[in-house]
C-alpha positions as CSV (number, residue, x, y, z in Angstrom):
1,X,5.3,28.1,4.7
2,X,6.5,29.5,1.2
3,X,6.6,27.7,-2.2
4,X,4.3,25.4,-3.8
5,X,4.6,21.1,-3.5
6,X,4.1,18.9,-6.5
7,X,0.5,18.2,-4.9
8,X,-0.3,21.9,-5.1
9,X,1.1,23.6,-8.1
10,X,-1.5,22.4,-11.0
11,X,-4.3,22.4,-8.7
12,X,-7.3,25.5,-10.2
13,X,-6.6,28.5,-9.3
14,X,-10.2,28.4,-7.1
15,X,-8.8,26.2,-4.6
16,X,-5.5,27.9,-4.4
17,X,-7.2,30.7,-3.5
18,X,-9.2,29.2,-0.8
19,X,-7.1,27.3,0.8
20,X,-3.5,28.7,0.7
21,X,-1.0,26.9,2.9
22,X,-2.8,24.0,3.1
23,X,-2.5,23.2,-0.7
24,X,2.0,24.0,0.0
25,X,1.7,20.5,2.1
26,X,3.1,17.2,1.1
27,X,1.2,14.8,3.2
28,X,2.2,13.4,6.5
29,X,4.0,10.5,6.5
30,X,5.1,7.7,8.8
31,X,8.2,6.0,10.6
32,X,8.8,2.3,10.6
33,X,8.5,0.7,14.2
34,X,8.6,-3.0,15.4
35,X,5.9,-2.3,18.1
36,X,3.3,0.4,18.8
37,X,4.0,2.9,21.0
38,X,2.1,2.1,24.4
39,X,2.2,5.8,26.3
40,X,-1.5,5.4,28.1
41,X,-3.8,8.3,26.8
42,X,-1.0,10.0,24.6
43,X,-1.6,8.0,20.9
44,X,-4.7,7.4,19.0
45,X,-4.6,4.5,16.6
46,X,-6.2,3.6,13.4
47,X,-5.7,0.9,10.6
48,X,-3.5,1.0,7.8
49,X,-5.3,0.5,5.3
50,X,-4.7,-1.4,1.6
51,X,-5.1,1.5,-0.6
52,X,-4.0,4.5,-2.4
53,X,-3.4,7.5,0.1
54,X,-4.8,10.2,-1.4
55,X,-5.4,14.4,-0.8
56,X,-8.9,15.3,-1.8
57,X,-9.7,19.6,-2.8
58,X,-12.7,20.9,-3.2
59,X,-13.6,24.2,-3.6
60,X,-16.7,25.1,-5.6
61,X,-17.2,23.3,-8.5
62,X,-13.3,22.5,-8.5
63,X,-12.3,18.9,-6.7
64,X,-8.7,17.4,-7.4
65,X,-7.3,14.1,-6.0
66,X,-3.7,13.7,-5.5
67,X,-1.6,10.7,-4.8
68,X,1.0,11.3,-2.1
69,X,3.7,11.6,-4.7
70,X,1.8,14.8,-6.0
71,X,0.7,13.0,-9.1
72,X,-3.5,13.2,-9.9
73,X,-5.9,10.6,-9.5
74,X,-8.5,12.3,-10.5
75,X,-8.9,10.5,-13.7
76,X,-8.6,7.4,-12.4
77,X,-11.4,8.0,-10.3
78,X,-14.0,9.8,-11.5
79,X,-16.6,8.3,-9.6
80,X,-14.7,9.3,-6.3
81,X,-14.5,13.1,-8.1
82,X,-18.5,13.1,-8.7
83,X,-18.9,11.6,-5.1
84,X,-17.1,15.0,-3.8
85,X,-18.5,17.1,-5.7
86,X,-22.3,16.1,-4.9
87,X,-21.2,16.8,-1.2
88,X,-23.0,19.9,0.3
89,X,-19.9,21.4,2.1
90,X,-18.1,23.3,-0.5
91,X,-14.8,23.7,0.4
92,X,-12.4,21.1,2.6
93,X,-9.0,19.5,2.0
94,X,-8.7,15.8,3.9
95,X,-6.6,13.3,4.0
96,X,-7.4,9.8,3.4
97,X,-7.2,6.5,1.4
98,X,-8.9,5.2,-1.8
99,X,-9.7,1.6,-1.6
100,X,-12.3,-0.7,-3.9
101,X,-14.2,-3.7,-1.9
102,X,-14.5,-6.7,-3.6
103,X,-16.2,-9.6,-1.8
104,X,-15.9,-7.8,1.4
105,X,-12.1,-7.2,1.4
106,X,-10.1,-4.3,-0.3
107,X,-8.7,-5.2,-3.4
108,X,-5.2,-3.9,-4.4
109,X,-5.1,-5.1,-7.3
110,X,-8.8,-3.4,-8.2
111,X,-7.0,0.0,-7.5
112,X,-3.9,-1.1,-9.6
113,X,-6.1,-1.7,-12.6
114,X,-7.5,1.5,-12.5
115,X,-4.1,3.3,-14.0
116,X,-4.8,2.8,-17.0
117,X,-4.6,4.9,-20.2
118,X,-7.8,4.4,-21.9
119,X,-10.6,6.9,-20.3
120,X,-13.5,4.3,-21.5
121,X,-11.6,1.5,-19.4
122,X,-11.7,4.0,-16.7
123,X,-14.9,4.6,-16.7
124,X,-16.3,1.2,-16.8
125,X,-14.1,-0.4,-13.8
126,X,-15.4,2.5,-11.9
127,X,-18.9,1.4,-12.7
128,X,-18.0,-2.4,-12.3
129,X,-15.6,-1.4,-9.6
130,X,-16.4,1.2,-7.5
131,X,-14.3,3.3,-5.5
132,X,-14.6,4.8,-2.1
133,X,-13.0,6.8,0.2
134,X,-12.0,5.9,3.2
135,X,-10.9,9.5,5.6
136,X,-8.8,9.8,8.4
137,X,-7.2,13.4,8.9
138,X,-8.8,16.9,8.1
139,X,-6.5,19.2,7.3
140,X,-8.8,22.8,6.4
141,X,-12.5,23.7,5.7
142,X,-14.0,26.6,4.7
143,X,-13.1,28.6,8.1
144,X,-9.6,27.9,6.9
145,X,-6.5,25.7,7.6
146,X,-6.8,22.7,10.8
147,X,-3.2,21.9,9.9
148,X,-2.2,23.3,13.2
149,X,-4.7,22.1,14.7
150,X,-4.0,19.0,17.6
151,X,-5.2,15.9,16.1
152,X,-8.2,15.4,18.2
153,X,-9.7,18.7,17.1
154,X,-9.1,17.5,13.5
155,X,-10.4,14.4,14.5
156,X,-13.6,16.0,15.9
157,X,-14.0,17.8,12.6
158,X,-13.5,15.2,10.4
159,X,-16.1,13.0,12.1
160,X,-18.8,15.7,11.8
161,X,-17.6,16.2,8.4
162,X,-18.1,11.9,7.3
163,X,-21.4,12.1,9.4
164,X,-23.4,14.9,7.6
165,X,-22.1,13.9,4.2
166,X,-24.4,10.6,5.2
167,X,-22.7,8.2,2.3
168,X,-21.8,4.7,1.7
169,X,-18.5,5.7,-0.2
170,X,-17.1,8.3,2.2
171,X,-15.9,6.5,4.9
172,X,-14.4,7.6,8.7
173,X,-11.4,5.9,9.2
174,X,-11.9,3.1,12.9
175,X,-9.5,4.9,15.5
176,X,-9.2,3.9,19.3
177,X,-6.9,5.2,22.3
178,X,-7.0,1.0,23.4
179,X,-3.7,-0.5,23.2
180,X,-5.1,-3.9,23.3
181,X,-7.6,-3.1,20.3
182,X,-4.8,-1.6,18.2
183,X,-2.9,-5.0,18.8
184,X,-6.2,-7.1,17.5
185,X,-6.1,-4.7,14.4
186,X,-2.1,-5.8,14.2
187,X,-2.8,-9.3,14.5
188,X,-5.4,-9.6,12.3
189,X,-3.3,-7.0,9.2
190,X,-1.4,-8.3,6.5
191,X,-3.8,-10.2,4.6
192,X,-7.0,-8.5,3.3
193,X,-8.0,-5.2,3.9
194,X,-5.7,-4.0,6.4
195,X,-1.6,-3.2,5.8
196,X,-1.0,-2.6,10.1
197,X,-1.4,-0.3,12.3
198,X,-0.7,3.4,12.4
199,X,0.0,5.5,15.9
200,X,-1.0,9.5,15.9
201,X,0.1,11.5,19.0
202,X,-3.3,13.3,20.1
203,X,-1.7,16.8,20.8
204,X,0.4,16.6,17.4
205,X,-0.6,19.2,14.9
206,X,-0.6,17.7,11.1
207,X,3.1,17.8,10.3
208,X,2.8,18.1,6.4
209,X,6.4,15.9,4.9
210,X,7.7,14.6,8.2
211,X,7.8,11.1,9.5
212,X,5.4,12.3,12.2
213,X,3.0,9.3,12.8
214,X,4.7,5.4,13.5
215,X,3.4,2.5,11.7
216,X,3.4,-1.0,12.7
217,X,3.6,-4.3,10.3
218,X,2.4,-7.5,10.9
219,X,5.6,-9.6,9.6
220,X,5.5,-13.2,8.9
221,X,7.8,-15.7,7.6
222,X,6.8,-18.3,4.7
223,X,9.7,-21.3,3.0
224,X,9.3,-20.4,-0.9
225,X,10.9,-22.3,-3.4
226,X,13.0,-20.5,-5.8
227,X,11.9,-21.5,-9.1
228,X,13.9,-18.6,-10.9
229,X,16.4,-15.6,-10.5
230,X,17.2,-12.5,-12.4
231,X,20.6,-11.2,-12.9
232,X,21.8,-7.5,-12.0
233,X,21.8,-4.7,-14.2
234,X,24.3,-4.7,-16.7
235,X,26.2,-7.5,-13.8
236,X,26.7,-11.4,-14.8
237,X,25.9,-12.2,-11.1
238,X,22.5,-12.6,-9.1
239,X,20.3,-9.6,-8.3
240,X,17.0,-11.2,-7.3
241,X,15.5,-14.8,-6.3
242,X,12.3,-15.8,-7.5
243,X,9.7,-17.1,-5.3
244,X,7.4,-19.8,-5.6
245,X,5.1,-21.6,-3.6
246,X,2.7,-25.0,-4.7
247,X,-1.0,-24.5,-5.6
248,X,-3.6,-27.4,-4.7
249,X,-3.0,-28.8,-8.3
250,X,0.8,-29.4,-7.4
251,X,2.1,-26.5,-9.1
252,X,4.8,-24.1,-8.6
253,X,3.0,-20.6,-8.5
254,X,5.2,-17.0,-8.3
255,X,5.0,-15.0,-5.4
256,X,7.4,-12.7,-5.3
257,X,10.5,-12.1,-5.1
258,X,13.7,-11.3,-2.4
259,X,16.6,-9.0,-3.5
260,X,18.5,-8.5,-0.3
261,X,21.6,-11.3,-0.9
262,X,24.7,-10.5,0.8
263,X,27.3,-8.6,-1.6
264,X,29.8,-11.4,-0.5
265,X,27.8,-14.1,-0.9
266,X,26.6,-13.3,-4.6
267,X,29.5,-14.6,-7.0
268,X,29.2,-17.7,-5.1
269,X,25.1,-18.0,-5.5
270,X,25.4,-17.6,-9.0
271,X,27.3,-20.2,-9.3
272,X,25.5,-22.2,-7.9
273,X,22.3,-21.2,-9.3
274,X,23.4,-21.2,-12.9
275,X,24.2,-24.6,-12.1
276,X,20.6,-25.8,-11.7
277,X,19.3,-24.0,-14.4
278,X,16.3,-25.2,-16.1
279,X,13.1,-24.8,-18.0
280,X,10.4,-24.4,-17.1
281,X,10.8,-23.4,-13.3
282,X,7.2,-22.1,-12.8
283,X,4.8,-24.6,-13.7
284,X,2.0,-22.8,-12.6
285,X,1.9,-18.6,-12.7
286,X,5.1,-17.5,-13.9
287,X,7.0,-14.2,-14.0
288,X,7.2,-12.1,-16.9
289,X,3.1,-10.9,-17.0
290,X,1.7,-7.6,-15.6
291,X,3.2,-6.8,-12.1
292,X,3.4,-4.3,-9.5
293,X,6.9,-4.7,-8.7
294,X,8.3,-2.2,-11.4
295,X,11.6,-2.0,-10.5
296,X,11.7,-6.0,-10.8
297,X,9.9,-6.0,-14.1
298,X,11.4,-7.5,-16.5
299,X,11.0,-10.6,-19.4
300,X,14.3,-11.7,-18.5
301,X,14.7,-14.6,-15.6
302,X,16.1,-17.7,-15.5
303,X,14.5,-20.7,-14.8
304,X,15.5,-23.3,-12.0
305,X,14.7,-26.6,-11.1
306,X,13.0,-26.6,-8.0
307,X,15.2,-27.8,-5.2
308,X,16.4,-24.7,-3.2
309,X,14.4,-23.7,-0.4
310,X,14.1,-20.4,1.2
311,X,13.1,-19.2,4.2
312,X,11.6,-15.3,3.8
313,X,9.8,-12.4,5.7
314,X,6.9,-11.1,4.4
315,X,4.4,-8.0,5.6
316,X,1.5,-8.4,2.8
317,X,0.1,-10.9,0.9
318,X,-2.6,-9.4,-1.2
319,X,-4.1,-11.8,-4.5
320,X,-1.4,-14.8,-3.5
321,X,1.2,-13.0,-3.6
322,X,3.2,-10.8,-1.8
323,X,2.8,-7.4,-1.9
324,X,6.4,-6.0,-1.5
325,X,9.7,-7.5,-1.8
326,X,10.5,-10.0,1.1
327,X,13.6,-10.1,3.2
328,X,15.7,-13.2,3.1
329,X,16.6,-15.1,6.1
330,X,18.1,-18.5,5.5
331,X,18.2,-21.6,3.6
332,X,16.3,-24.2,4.1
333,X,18.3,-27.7,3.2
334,X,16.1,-29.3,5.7
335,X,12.8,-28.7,3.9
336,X,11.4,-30.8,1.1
337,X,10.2,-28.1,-1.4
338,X,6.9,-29.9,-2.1
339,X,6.2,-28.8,1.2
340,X,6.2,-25.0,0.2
341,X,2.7,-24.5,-0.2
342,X,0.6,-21.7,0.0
343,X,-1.0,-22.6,3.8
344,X,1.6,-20.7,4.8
345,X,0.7,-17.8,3.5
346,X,-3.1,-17.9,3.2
347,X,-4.1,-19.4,6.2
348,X,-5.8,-22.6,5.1
């Protein structure tokens, strides 16, 4: 393998040297699937879990974190950094997730507030807030690269790795060969600390870029009313609805949002949404504040009244809301939209 990624070209010179192709890797990635693959003896399994995937160097007194886009974390997380470098073993490269714990349940939105640009913000969420990492692949130590490695002997080595370091925040990733335990993992995703299920073929070596592993979702559907909408870019007609759903005080909270309307059905929805508008729409948490949905981010929506109902499919909910964008499946006519609460979604 020639050439350098985005994850390996900034990275000290010290690890370079150590580690060689392991640092010209993009990390392994996954394939969408409806169900997990059920070959007896053939997959290992593990959770997905709610967190930042992340590469973690060391060698020496040089240890670099980097997001599976290539971009750095280890500002963000400089109590994960000090972690790694108080480890005995001096050189490694692994594979893995950060994740912050709140109240005994991973908090996305914990991780989101740690990109910030202030280093004294930083460094007291990580105090208040602290990281930890959570491992599950091993891709080279200091006899050299695992990469080619199957994944049980990089399993074997990772789990000797997580059991000398002996420490809270370094974490081995759960994994079973059950079928019927991955399922219980998949039932129980989708809310909390867990995203669904991922599926590793035990003779696979780490296929660094590729869609080697498959990962399974937990998808639910939830009736939203849609208290809002936002226009296309530079287009006069619909590009997104906006979700609500009722608190336990009666009102209309945001939750997200759904984008995939029908190209032939959008001069008609306009219509008939600019025909209900009206302020205020969201009488409880409205759109327009900070927001992980970037490519939906923007001041400008327009209020409804609340009478249309939407049926959706969700994956995530993570702080009453929904994590991603949701698919849309139907109207609802039949549904009052007082009874769009957030039961639905929660579980209560």
């Amino acid at each position: 393998m020639t050439g350098e990624s985005a994850i390996s070209r900034d990275l000290p010179t010290s690890v370079k040297s150590s580690f060689g192709v392991a640092l010209s890797t993009a990390p392994m990635e996954a394939k969408a699937a409806d169900t997990l693959p059920a070959d007896a003896g053939r997959w290992q399994y593990e959770p997905k879990w709610d967190g930042f995937r992340c590469l973690a160097f060391k060698a020496g007194a040089a240890v670099e974190l980097r997001a599976k886009s290539g971009k750095p974390l280890a500002r963000y997380f400089p109590e994960v950094v000090g972690m790694l470098h108080e480890l005995k073993t001096k050189e490694f490269v692994v594979d893995g997730e950060i994740v912050i714990e709140i109240a005994g349940s991973l908090s996305f939105d914990a991780l989101q507030m740690r990109l910030h640009p202030a280093e004294s913000r930083i460094r007291k969420l990580s105090v208040a807030t602290p990281a930890k990492l959570i491992l599950f692949d091993m891709l080279a130590t200091s006899e050299g690269a695992l990469m080619q490695q199957p994944l049980s002997v990089r399993r074997a080595a990772l789990e000797l790795f997580v059991t000398s370091a002996g420490r809270k925040d370094l974490e081995l990733s759960r994994a079973t060969l059950d079928l019927a335990a991955a399922g219980r993992w998949l039932g129980q995703s989708g809310q909390g600390s867990t995203d669904g299920v991922v599926a590793k073929l035990l003779d696979d070596e780490y296929r660094p870029g590729e869609r080697a592993m498959v990962k399974v979702k937990r998808l639910r559907t939830a009736d939203c009313v849609v208290g809002g909408f936002r226009y296309l870019a530079n287009s006069c007609e619909v590009g997104s609805l906006l979700l609500g759903l009722y608190n336990d005080q009666g009102q209309l909270d945001h939750v997200g949002f759904t984008s995939t309307i029908a190209r032939d059905d959008r001069a008609r929805l306009t219509r008939q949404l600019e025909a209900l508008r009206s302020a205020p729409g969201f009488t409880g948490k409205a759109p327009g504040g900070p927001s992980r949905w970037s490519t939906e981010r923007s001041g400008q929506w327009e209020p409804l009244r609340p009478q249309l109902v939407a049926e959706v499919r969700f994956d995530h909910v993570t702080g009453d809301r929904f994590r991603h964008g949701t698919k849309f499946l139907r109207w609802r006519p039949d549904k009052s939209p007082k009874q769009c609460t957030f039961e639905q979604i929660l579980g209560k």
